[in-house]
C-alpha positions in Angstrom: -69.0 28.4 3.3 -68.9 29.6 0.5 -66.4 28.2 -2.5 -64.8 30.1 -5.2 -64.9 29.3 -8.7 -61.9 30.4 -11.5 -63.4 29.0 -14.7 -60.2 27.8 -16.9 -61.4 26.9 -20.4 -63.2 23.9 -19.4 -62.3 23.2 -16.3 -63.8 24.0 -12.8 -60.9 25.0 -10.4 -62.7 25.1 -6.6 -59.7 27.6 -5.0 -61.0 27.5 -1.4 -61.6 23.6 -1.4 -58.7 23.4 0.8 -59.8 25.8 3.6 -62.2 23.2 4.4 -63.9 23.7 7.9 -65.6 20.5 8.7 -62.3 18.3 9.2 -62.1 19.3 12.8 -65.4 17.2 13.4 -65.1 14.5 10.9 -64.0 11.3 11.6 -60.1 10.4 11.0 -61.3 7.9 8.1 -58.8 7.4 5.1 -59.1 10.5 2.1 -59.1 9.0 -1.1 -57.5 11.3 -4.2 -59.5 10.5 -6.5 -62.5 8.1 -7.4 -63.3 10.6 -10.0 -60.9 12.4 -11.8 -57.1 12.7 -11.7 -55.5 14.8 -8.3 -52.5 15.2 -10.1 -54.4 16.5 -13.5 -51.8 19.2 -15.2 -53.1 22.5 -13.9 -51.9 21.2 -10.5 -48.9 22.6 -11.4 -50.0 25.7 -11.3 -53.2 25.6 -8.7 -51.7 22.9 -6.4 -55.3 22.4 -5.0 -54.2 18.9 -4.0 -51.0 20.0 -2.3 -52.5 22.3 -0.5 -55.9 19.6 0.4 -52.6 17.2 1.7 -50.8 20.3 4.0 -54.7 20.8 5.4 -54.9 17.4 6.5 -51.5 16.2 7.4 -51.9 18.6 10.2 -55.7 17.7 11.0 -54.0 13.7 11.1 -56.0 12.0 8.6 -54.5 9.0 6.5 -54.5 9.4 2.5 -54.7 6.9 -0.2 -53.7 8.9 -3.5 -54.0 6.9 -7.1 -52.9 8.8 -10.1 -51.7 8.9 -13.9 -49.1 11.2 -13.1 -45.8 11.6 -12.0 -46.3 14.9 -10.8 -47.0 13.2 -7.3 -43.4 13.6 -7.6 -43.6 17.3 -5.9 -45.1 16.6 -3.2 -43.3 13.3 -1.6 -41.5 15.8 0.9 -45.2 16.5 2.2 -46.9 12.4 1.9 -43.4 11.6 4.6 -45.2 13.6 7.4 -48.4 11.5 7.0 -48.8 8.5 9.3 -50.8 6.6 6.8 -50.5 6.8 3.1 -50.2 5.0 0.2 -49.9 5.9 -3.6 -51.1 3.8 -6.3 -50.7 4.7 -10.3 -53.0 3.7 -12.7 -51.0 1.6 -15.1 -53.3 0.1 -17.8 -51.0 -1.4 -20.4 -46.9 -1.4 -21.2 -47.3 0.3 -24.5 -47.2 3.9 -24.3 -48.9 4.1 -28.0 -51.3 2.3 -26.7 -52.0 4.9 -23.8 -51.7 8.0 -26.3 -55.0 6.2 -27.8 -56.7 5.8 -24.6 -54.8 8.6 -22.2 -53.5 11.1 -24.1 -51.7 13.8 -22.1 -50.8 11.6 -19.3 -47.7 10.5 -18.0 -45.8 8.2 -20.0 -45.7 4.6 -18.6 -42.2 5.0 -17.6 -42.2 8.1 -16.0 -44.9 6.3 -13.7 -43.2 3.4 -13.3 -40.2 5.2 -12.1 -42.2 7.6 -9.7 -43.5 4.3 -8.5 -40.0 3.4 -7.5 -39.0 6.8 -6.2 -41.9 6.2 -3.6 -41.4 2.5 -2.8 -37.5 3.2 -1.9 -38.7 6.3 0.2 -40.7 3.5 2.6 -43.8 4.4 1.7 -46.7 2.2 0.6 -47.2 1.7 -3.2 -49.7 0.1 -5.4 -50.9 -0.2 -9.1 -54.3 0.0 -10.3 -54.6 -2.0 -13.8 -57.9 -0.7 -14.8 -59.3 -1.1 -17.4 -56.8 -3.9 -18.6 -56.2 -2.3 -21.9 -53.9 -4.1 -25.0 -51.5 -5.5 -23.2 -48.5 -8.1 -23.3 -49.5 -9.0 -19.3 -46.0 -10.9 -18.9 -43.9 -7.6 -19.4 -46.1 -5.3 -17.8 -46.1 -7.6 -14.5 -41.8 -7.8 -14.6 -41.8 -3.8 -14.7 -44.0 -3.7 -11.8 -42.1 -6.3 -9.4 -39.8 -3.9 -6.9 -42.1 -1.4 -7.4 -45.7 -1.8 -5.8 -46.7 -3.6 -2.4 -50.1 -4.7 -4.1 -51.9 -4.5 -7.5 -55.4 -4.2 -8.1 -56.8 -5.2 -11.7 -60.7 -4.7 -13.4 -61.6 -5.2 -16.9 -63.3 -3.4 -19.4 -66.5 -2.9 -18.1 -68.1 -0.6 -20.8 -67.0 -2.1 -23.9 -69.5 -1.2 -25.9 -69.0 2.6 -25.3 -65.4 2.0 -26.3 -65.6 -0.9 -29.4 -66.0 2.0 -32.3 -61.9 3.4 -30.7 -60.7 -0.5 -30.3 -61.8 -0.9 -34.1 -60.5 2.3 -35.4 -57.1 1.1 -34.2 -57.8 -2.5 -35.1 -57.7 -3.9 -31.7 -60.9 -5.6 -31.7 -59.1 -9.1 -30.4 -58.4 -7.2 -26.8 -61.8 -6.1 -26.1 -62.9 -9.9 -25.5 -63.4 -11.9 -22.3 -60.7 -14.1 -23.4 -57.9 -11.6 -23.4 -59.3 -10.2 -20.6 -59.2 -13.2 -18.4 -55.5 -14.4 -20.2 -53.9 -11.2 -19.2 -55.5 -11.2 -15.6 -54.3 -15.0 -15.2 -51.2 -14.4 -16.6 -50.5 -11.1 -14.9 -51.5 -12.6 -11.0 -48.9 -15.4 -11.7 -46.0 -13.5 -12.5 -46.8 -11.1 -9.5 -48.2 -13.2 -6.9 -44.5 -15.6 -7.6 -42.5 -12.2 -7.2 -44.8 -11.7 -3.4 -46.9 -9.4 -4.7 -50.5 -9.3 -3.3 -52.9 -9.2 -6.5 -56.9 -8.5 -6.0 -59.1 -8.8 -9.1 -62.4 -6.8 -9.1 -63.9 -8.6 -12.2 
């Protein structure tokens, strides 16, 4: 099959993607959105590739597991309540939002996150953050913002720092690119949640 490209400034946008054949053979395994780049990026608005990826297979049956810096996952919670399995998770990587202009700019505030977190948690469906990489953070209120929010929370470190020091010293934020704040704000962070019943995994 053949897949239709619109080149938009940069960015690749695959049009037919969700006309996809082959999900009438494949195995019902989960569909993760995305292990490489944001589903909910802000030309969605206007392609809705991933909408349209979700109506293809909430019909073929398959279970989804969408993680995202966006609120626009917003749109589409009418469409995630017809799936049998599926969870949301939002990448939350620290409580400042200056700190995520430095290190996300052009993503969703914090809040706006935090709050579609909610929106999907008190619609019964399963929710989750992702705190990776753990950037400057003050762990304690991060992890009260996140209780009522998220089933589970997943949290990895830095793992490049050395592609990143020259941005953490340009900022003066050299002191949270060590193992030491690393591990503090992963100890700290797993206590507060794992008191308030929240399942915490570390991956470092």
């Amino acid at each position: 099959m053949q897949v239709r490209e619109i080149r938009v400034k940069s960015i690749l946008t695959k049009s037919r993607i969700p006309t996809v054949r082959q999900l009438k053979r494949a195995k019902k395994d989960t569909v993760f959105f995305s292990s490489v780049c944001d589903p909910y990026q802000p030309l969605e608005k206007k392609y809705k590739l991933t909408r349209r990826c979700l109506e293809v297979l909430v019909r073929h049956g398959f279970p989804v597991d969408i993680l995202t810096k966006s609120d626009l996952v917003l749109r589409d919670l009418d469409l995630l309540r017809r799936f049998k399995e599926v969870t949301v998770g939002w990448s939350i990587t620290t409580d400042r939002d200056y700190i995520k202009e430095i290190f996300e700019p052009a993503s969703s505030p914090i809040e706006a996150r935090l709050k579609a977190a909610q929106v999907f948690h008190d619609a019964g469906i399963e929710t989750y953050a992702f705190i990776g990489p753990i950037l400057p953070m003050d762990p304690e209120a991060l992890a009260k913002k996140l209780i009522g929010k998220v089933e589970y929370v997943l949290i990895d470190k830095m793992n490049y720092p050395y592609k990143v020091s020259g941005l953490y010293k340009k900022h003066k934020l050299e002191k949270y690119l060590s193992d030491e704040f690393f591990e503090f704000a992963r100890d700290k962070l797993k206590a507060i949640l794992s008191r308030a019943g929240i399942e915490v995994e570390d991956i470092f």
